[in-house]
MARNU-30754 format. One record per residue (C-alpha): residue number from 0; residue in one letter; x, y, z. Coordinates in pm, 1 decimal. Layout:
BEGIN
i = NUM | aa = A | px = X | py = Y | pz = Z
...
END
This chain:
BEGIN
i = 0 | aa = X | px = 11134.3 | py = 9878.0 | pz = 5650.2
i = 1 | aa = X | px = 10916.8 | py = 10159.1 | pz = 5606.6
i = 2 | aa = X | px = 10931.3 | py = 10530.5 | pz = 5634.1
i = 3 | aa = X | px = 10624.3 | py = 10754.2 | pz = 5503.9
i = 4 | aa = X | px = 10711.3 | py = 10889.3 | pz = 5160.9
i = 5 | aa = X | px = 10802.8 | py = 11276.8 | pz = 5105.1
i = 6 | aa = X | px = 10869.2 | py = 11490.4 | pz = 4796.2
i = 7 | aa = X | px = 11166.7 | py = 11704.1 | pz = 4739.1
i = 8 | aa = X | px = 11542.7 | py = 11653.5 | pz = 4829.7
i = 9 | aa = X | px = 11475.1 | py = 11798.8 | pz = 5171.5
i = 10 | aa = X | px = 11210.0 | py = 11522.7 | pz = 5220.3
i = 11 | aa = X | px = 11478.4 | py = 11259.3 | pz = 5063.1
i = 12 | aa = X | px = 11737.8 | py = 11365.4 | pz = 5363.3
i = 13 | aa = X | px = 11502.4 | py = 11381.1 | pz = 5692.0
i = 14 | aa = X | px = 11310.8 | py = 11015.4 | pz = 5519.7
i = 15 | aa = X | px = 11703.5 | py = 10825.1 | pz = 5555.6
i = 16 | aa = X | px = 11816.6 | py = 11027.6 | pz = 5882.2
i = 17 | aa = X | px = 11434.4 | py = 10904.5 | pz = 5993.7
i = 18 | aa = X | px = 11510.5 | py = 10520.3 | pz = 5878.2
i = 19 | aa = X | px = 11905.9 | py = 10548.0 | pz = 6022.9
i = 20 | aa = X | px = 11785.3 | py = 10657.0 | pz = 6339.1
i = 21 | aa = X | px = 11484.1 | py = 10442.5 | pz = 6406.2
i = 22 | aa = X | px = 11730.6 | py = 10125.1 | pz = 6276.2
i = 23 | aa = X | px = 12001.3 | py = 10233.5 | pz = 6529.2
i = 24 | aa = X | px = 11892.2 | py = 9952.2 | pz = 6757.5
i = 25 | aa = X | px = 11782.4 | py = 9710.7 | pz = 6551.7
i = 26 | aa = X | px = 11982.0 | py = 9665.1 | pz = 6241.3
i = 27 | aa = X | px = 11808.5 | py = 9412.3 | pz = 6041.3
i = 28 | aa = X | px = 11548.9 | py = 9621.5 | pz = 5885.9
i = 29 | aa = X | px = 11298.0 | py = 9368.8 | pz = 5910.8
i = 30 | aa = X | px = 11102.7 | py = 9152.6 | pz = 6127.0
i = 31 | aa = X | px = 11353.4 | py = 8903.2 | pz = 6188.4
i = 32 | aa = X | px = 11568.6 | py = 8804.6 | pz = 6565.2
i = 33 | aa = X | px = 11963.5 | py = 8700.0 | pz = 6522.6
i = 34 | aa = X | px = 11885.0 | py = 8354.2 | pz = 6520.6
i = 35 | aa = X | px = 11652.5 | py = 8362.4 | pz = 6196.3
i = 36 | aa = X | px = 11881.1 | py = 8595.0 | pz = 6000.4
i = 37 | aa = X | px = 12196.9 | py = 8334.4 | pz = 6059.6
i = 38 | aa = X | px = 11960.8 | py = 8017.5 | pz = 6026.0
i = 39 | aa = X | px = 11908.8 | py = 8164.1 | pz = 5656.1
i = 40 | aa = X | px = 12252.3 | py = 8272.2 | pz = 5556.4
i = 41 | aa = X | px = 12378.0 | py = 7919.7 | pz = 5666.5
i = 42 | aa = X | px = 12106.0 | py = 7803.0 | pz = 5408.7
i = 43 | aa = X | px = 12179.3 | py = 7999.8 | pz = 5175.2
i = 44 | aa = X | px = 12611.4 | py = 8019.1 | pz = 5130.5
i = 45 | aa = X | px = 12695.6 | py = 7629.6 | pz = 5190.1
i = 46 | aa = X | px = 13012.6 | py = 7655.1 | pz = 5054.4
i = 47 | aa = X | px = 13105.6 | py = 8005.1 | pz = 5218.2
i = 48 | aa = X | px = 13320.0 | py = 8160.5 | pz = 4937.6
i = 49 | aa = X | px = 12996.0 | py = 8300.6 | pz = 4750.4
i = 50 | aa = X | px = 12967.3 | py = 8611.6 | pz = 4577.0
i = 51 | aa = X | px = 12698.3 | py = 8802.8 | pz = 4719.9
i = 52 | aa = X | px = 12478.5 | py = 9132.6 | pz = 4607.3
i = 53 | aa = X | px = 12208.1 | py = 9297.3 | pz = 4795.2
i = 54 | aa = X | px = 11973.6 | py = 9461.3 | pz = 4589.5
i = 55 | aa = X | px = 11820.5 | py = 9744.0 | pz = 4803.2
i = 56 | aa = X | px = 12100.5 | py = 9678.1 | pz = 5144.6
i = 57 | aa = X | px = 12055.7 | py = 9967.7 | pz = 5357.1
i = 58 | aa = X | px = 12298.0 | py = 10014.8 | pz = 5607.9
i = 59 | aa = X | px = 12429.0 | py = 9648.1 | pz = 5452.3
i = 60 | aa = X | px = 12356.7 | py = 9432.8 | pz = 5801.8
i = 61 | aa = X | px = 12231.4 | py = 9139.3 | pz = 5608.3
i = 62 | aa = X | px = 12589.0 | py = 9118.2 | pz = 5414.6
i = 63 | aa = X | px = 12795.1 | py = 9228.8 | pz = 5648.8
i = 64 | aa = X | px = 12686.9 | py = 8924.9 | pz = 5865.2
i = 65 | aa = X | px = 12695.2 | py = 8712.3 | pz = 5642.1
i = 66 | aa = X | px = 13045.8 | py = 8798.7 | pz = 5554.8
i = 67 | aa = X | px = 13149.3 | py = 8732.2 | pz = 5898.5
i = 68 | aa = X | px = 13011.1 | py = 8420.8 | pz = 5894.4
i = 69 | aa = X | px = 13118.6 | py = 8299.9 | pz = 5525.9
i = 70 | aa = X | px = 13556.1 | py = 8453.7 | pz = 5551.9
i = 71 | aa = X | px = 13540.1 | py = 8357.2 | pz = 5182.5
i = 72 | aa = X | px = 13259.9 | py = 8602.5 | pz = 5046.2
i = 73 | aa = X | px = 13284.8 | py = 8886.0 | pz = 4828.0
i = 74 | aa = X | px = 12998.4 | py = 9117.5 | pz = 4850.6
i = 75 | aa = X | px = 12796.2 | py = 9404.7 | pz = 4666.3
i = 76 | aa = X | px = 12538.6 | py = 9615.9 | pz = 4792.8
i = 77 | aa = X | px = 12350.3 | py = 9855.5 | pz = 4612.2
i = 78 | aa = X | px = 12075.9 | py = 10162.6 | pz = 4745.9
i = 79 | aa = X | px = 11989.8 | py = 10456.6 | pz = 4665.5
i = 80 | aa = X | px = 12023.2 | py = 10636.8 | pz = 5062.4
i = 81 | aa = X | px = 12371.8 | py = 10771.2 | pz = 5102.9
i = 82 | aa = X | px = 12316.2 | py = 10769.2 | pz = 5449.2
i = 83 | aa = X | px = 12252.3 | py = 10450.3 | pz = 5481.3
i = 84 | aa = X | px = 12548.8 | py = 10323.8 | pz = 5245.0
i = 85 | aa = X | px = 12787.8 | py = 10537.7 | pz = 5486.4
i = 86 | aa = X | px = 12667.9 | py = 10404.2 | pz = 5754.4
i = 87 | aa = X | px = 12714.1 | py = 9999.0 | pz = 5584.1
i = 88 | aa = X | px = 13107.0 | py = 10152.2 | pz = 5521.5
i = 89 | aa = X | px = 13166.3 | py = 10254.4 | pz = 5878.8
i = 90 | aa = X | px = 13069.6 | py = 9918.4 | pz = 5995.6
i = 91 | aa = X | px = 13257.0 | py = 9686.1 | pz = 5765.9
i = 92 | aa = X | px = 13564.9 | py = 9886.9 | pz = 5871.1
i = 93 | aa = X | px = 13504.8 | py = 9860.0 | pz = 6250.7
i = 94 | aa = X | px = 13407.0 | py = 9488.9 | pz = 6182.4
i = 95 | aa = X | px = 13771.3 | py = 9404.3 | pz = 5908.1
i = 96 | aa = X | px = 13507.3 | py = 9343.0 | pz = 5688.0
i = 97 | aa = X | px = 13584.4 | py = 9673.0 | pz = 5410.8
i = 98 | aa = X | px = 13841.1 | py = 9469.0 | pz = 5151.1
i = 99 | aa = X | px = 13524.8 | py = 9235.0 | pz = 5078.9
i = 100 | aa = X | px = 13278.9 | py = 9494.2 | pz = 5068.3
i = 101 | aa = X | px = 13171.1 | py = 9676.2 | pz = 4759.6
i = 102 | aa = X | px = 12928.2 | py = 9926.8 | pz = 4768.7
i = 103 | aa = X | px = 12689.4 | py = 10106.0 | pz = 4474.9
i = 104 | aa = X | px = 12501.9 | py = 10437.4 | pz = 4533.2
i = 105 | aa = X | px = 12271.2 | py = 10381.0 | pz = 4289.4
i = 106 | aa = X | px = 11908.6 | py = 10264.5 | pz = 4201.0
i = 107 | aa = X | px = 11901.9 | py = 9897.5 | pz = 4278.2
i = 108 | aa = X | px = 11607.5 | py = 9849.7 | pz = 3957.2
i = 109 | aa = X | px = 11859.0 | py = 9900.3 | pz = 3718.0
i = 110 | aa = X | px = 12197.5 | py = 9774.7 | pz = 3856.2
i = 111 | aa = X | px = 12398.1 | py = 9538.5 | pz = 3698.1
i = 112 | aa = X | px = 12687.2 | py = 9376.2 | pz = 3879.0
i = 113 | aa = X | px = 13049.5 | py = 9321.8 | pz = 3690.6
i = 114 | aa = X | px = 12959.4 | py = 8969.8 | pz = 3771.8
i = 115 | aa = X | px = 12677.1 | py = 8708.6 | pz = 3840.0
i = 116 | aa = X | px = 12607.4 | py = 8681.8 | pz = 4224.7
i = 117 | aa = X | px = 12546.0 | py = 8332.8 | pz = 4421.9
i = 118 | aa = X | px = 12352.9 | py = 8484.9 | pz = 4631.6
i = 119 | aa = X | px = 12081.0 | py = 8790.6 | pz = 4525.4
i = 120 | aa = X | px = 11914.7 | py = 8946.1 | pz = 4914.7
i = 121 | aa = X | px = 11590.5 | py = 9147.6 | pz = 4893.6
i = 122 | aa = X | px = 11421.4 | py = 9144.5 | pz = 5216.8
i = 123 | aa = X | px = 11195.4 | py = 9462.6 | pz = 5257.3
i = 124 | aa = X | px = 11310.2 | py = 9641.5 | pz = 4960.2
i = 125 | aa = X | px = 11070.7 | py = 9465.1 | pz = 4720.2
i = 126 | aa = X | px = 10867.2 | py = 9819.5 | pz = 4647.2
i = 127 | aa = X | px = 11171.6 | py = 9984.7 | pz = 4541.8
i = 128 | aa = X | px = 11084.7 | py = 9740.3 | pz = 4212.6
i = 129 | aa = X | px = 10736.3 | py = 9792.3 | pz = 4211.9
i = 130 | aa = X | px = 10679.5 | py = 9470.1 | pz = 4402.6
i = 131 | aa = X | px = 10755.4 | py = 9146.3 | pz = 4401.0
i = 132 | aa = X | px = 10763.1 | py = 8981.5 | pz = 4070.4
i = 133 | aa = X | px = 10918.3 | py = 9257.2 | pz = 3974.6
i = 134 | aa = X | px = 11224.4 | py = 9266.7 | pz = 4217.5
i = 135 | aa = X | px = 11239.7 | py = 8877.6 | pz = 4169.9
i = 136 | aa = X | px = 11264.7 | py = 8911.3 | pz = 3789.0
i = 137 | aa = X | px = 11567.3 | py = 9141.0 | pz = 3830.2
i = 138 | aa = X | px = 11692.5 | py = 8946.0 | pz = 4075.8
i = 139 | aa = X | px = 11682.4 | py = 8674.0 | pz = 3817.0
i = 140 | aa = X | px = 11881.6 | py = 8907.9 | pz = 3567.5
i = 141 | aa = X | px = 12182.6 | py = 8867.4 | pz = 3816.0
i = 142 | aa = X | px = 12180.5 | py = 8553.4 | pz = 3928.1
i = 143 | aa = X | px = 12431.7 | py = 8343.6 | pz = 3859.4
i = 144 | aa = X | px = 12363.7 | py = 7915.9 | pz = 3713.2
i = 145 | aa = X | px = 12276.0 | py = 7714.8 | pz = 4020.6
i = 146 | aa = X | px = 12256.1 | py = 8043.2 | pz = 4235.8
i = 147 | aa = X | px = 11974.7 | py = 8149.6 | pz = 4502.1
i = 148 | aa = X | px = 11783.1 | py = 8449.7 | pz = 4632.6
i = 149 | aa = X | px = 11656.8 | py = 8545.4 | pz = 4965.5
i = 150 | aa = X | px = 11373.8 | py = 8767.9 | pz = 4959.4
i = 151 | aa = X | px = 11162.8 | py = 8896.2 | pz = 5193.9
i = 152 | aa = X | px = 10825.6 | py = 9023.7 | pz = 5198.7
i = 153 | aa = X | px = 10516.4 | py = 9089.9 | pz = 5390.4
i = 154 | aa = X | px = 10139.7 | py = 8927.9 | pz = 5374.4
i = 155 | aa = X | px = 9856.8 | py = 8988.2 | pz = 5562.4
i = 156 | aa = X | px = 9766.1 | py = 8689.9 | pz = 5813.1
i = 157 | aa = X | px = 9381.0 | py = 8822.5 | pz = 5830.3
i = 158 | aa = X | px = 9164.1 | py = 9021.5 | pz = 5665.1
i = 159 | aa = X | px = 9348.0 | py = 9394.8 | pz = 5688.3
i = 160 | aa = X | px = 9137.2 | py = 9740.2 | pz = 5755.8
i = 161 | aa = X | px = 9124.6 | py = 9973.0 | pz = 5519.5
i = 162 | aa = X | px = 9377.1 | py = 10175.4 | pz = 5772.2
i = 163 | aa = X | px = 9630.4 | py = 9858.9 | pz = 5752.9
i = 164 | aa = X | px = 9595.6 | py = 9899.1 | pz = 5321.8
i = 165 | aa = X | px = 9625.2 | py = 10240.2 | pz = 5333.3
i = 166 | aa = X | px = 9977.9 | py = 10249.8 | pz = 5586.9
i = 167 | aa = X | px = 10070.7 | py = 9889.0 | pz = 5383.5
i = 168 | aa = X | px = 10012.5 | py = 9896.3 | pz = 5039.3
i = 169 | aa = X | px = 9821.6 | py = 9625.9 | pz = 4851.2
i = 170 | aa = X | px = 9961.9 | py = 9325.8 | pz = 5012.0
i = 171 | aa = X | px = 9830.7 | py = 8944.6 | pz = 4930.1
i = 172 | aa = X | px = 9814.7 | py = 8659.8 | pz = 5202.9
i = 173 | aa = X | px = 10078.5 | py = 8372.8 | pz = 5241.7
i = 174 | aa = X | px = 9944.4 | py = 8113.5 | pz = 5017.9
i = 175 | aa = X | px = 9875.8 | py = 8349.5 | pz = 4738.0
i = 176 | aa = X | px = 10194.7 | py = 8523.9 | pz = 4801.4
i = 177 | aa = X | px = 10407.2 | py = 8187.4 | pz = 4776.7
i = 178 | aa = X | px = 10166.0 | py = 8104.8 | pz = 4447.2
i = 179 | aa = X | px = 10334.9 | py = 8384.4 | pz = 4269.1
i = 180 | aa = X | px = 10664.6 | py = 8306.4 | pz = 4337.1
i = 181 | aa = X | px = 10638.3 | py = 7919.5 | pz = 4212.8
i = 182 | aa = X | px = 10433.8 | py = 8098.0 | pz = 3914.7
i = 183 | aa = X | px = 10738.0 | py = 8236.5 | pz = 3857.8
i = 184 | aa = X | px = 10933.1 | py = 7968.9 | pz = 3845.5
i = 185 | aa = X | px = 11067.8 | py = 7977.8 | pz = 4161.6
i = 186 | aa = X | px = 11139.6 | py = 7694.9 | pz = 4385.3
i = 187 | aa = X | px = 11091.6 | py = 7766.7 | pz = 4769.5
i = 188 | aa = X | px = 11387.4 | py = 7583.8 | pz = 4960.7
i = 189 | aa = X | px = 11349.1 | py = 7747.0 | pz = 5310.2
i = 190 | aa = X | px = 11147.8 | py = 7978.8 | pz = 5490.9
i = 191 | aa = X | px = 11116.8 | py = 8191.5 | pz = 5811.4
i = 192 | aa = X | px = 10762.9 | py = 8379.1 | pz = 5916.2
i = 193 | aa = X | px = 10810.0 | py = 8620.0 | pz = 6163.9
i = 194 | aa = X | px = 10707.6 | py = 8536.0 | pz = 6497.5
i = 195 | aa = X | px = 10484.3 | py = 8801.0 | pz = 6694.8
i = 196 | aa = X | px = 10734.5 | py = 8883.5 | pz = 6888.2
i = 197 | aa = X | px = 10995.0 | py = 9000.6 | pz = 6607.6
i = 198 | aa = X | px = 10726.5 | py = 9201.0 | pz = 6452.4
i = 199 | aa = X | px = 10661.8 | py = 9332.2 | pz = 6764.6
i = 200 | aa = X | px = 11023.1 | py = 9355.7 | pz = 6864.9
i = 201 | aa = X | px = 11086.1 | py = 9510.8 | pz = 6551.5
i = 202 | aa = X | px = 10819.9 | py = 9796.9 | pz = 6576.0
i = 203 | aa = X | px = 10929.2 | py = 9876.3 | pz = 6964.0
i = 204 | aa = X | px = 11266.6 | py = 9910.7 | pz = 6816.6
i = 205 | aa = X | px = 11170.5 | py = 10155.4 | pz = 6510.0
i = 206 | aa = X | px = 10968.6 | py = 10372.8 | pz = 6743.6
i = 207 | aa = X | px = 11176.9 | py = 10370.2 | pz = 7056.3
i = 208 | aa = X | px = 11486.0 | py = 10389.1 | pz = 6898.6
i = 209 | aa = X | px = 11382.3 | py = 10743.0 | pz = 6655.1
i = 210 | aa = X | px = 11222.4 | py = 10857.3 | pz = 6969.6
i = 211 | aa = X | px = 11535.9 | py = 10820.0 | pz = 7229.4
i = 212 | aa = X | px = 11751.2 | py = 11028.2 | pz = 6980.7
i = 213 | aa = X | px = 11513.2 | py = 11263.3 | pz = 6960.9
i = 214 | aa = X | px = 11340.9 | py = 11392.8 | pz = 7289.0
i = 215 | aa = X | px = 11485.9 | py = 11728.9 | pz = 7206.0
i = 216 | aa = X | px = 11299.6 | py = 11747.2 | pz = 6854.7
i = 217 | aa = X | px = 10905.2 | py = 11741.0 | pz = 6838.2
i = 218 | aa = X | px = 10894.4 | py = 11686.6 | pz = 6524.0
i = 219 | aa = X | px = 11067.8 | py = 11364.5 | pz = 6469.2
i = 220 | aa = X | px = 10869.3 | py = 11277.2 | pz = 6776.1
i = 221 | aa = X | px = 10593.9 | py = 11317.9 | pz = 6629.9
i = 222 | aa = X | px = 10693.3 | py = 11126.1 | pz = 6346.7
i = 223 | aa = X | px = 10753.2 | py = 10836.2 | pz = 6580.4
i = 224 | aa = X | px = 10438.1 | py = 10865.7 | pz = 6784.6
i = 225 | aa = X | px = 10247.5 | py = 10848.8 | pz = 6403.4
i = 226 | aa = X | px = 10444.4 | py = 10488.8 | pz = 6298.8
i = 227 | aa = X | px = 10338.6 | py = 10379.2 | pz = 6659.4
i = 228 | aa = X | px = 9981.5 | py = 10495.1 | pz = 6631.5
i = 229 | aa = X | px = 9955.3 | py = 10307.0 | pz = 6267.2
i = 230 | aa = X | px = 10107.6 | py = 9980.7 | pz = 6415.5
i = 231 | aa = X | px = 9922.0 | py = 9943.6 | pz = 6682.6
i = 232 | aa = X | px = 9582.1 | py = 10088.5 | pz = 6539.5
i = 233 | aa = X | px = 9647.9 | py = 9992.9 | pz = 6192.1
i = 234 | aa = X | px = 9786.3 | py = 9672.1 | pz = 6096.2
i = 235 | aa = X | px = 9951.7 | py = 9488.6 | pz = 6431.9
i = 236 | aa = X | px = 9709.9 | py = 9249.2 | pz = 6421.8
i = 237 | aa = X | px = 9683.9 | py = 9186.2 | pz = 6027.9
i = 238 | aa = X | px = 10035.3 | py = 9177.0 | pz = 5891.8
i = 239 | aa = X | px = 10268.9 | py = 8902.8 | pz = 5866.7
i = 240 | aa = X | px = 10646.5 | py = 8905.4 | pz = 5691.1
i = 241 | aa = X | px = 10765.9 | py = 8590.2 | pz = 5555.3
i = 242 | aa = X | px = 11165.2 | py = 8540.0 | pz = 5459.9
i = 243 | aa = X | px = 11208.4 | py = 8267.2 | pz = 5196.3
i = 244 | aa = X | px = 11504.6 | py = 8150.2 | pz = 5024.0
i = 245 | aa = X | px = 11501.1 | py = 8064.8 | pz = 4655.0
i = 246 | aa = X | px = 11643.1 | py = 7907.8 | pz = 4382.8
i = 247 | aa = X | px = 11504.5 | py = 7937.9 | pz = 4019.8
i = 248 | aa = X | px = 11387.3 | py = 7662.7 | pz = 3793.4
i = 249 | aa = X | px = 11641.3 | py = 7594.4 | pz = 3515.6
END
């Protein structure tokens, strides 16, 4: 979900090798166990022959799935990380999931698809818009009549540090958070908020699995011991990520 910022190309490449590594183990890149990712994509593609666009997809895990669970989907998935995007083609091939699986190396901000989608996914990718309402509103731009979106996005459950803000952003707390979205017109029609143990799961994962690849490399090392020191000293106890499926107001 996130991977400190650098400048320069160079910085571009070692940030998605960083995020492809540390996601090796846990492909969802979010806070969320098996069980809550399929609980929302049978929610959210009833019929099963939706068309489906990820807006910020990463290595594509949350359409892949939920083409293997829906054999009548179509899907498009759009980010700007080649790495990542190869990585989404090399497992829709090993999975016979390729012929439904489009994908866009592109900015997801200004992406429009040849076609409305049923189904818009955002989960963790909402700063790539600038934040929420933003990556809502375009999500909105794509949607197709009658269609949802699943976004996901985090909150603090306390009061953060001024460490937790500074690793985090300018986050808002649940109830505020779900305020905007129904100020937006937005209907929630199912939700998931992470459990302590898939943050925690999820955190173990991104540090473990960047540091097992690299115990020949101090550097990335060190990147991982950093992410750990911030989680644990910075905003474990603070941050929350909540998983909502959507549909708009007509």
């Amino acid at each position: 979900m996130r991977v400190r910022p650098g400048t320069g190309q160079a910085a571009v490449v070692e940030r998605d090798l960083i995020s492809r590594l540390a996601h090796a183990d846990h492909p969802i890149a979010a806070p969320l166990g098996d069980a809550a990712v399929t609980a929302l994509l049978e929610r959210a593609l009833p019929r099963g022959d939706e068309r489906l666009l990820d807006l910020g997809c990463g290595g594509g895990e949350w359409l892949l799935r939920a083409l293997a669970l829906a054999p009548g989907a179509t899907a498009e998935g759009v980010d700007v990380s080649e790495a990542a995007l190869d990585h989404a083609r090399r497992e829709a091939a090993r999975r016979g999931l390729a012929e439904r699986l489009t994908l866009h190396q592109t900015d997801a901000a200004g992406f429009v698809p040849g076609q409305p989608a049923d189904v818009v996914f955002c989960v963790g990718a909402t700063h790539a818009f600038g934040g929420l309402r933003q990556a809502l509103a375009a999500a909105r731009k794509v949607l197709a009549p009658g269609g949802r979106v699943v976004v996901g996005e985090g909150y603090w459950e306390r009061e953060p540090s001024a460490a937790a803000v500074e690793v985090l952003g300018d986050l808002a707390d649940l109830p505020t958070t779900v305020d905007t979205i129904t100020a937006d017109g937005w209907v929630p029609l199912y939700g998931h908020l992470s459990t302590r143990h898939e943050l925690d799961d999820y955190e173990w994962n991104w540090t473990g699995s960047l540091a097992a690849r690299s115990l020949d490399q101090p550097d990335v090392l060190a990147t991982a011991a950093a992410h750990r020191d911030e989680w644990l000293r910075g905003y474990r106890d603070c941050f929350g990520f909540a998983t909502l499926l959507l549909a708009p107001l007509s």
